[in-house]
N, C-alpha and C positions, 0 to 999 in steps of 0.2 A: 874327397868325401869318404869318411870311413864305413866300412859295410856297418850294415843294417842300422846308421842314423837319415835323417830327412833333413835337410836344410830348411830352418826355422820357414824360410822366405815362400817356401812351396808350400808351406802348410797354411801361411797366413794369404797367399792365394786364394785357395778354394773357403778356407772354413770362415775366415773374416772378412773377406773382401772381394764377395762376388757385384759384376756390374750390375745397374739396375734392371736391365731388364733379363736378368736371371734371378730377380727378386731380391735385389740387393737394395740400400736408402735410391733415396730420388735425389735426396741433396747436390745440388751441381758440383761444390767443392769436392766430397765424399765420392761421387762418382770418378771423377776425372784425376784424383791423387794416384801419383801413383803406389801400385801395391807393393811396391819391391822399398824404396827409399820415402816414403809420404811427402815427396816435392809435387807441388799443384805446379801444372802448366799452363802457359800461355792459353784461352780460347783454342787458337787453331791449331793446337802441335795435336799428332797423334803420337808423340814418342816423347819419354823422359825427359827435359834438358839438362839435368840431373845426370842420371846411369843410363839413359838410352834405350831403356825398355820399352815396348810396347803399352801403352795404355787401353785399360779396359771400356771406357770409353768408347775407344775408335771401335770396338765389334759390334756398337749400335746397328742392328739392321735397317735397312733402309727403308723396307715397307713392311709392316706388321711383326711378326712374330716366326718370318720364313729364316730358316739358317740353314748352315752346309755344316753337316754330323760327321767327322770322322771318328770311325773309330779302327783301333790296331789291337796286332795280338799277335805274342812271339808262340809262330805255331811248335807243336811238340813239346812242347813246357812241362808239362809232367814226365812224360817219359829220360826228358835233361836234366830235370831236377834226382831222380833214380837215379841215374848214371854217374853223376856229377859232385851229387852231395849236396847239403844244407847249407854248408857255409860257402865255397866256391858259388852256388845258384844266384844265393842275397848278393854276392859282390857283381855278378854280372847282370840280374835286375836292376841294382843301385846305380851301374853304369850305361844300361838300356834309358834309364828312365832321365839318365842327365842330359842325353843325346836328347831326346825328347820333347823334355821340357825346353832345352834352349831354343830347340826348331819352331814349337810351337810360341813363344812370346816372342821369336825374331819376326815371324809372320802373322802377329795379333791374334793368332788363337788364344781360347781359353778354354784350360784343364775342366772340364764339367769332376770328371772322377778314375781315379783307378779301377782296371778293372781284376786284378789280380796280377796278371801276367802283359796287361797292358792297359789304353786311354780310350777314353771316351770323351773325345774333344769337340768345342763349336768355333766356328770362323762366319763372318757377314756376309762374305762370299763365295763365291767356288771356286777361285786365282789361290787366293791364299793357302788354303786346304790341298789345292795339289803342290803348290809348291812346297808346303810346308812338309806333304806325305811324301814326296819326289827327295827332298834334301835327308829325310830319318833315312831312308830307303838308302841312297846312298853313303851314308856315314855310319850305319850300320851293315854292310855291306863290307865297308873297308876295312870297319875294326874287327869283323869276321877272319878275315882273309889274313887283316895281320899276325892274329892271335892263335888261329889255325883251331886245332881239336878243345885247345881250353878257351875259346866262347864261340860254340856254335850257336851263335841265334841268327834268327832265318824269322821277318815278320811281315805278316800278311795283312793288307789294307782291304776298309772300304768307304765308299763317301758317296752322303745322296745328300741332297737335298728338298725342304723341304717346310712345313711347318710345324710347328715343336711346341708341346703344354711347358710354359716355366713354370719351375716350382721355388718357395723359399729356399734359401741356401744356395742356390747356383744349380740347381740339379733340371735336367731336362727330360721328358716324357713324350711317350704318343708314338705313332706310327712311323713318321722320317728317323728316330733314334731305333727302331726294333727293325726296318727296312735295311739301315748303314751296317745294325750286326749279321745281318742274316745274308747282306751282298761281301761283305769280309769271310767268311764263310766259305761263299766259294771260291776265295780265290787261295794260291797257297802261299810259301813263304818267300818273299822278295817282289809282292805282286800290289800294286794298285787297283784293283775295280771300282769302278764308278756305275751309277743308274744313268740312268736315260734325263731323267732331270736334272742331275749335274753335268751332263752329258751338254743338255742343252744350254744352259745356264751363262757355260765357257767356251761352246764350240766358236764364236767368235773371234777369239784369244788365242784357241788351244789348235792346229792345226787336224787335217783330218789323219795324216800317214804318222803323226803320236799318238793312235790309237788302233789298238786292234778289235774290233767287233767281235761281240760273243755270241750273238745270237740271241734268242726271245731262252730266258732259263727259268724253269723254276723254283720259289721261292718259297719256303716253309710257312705255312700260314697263308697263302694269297692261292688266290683260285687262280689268277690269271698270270701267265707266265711274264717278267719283267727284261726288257732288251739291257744288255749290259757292256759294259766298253773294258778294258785295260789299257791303263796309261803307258806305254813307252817311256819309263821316267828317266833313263839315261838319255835319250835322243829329248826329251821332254827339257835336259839340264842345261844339254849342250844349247839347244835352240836359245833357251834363256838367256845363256852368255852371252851366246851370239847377239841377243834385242840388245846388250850394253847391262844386264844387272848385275848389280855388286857380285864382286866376288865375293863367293863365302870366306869368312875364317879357318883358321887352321883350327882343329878341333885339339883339345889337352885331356886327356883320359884320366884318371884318378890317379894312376899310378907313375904321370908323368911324361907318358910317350903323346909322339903326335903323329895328327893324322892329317893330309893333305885333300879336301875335298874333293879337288878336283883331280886327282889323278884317278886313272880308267881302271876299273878291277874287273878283269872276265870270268864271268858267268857265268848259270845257264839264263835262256834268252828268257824275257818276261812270259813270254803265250807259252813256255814251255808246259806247267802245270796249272790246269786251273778245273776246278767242279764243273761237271755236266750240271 
């Protein structure tokens, strides 16, 4: 992908072909086509039988207008962008944002919007959203390491869950979308934090020693201080192998190198840094 162009297929994601209940048609066919190749699927597929994308579709929520908000943001960005230069920056956004996007349509997320320097994304539940933030975490992570001084990105999460205003055009509103920015926030670069409502949402699924408890924090805007978790998303990846899920793919950089997901990259530990 060459710096600073957008693949046609990203653009007609968000701007043409949001699902319907991000205020997109009703139309059953228009809903469930896919947006990537416009092959309509089977009733029960939730994935292309086409190219194997995730269909917008399957992020119907299940009861009302409740979703899981992620959002990211590669911390430091301006001060990389100084250092770095204009043209080196776009080529390493353009490669932030590929990593991304595939994580997020592998795991039925949908791009709500850019947010400069990163996503403001929805998922119909709370599984998806961490694994989706768990796999960027890690392949960003890697491509760090590989790449050394020329791509230091280093990105900070957050994800709550919640209920959300839909708006025309795919765009999302309301207190669970300004809660997800403001629990990203506090965390730093390479970190997952979660609310207490996503917290509970997946504590079924998610065991208890993949999280480390933050405490009651508070939160800009809220009188009352909110309990917070960070995901363990390395032990959170391995655990998943371990359940039998697919392996990930080898990732392909733009420039042609690859990247082997699962090999282990050391760190600093996730609880290392995180806001009072």
């Amino acid at each position: 992908m060459a710096a600073g162009s957008e693949p046609e297929r990203w653009r007609q994601t968000n701007v043409d072909a949001p699902p319907s209940w991000l205020g997109g048609r009703s139309d059953q066919d228009e809903v469930r086509a896919c947006t990537f190749c416009g092959e309509v699927p089977p009733p029960a597929s939730s994935f292309c039988p086409n190219c194997g994308r995730a269909l917008t579709a399957a992020l119907l929520p299940q009861q009302g207008e409740s979703l899981t908000v992620l959002f990211t943001d590669i911390e430091d960005s301006t001060n990389l962008t100084e250092r770095l230069g204009d043209l080196q920056w776009e080529q390493i956004i353009d490669e932030h944002n590929e990593i991304v996007r595939e994580e997020l349509h592998r795991h039925a997320g949908f791009e709500v919007k850019l947010t400069g320097d990163g996503f403001l994304i929805a998922f119909a539940d709370g599984m998806s959203a961490l694994r989706c933030a768990a796999r960027v975490q890690d392949q960003v992570t890697q491509v760090a390491a590989l790449r050394g001084a020329s791509w230091p990105v280093s990105v900070r999460m957050g994800v709550h869950r919640g209920d959300v205003i839909l708006r025309p055009g795919g765009d999302i509103l309301g207190r669970t979308v300004n809660m997800a920015a403001r629990i990203m926030a506090k965390g730093r670069g390479g970190t997952i934090v979660a609310s207490q409502a996503l917290y509970d949402d997946v504590v079924r699924q998610v065991a208890a020693d993949l999280w480390d408890g933050l405490g009651a924090r508070r939160i800009r805007g809220l009188e009352r201080r909110e309990r917070l978790y960070l995901l363990r998303w390395r032990d959170f990846l391995e655990r998943e192998q371990e359940r039998g899920r697919p392996r990930p793919q080898r990732i392909t950089m733009t420039n042609g190198e690859t990247i082997d997901p699962i090999d282990t990259v050391l760190g600093e530990p996730e609880t290392a840094a995180v806001d009072a």
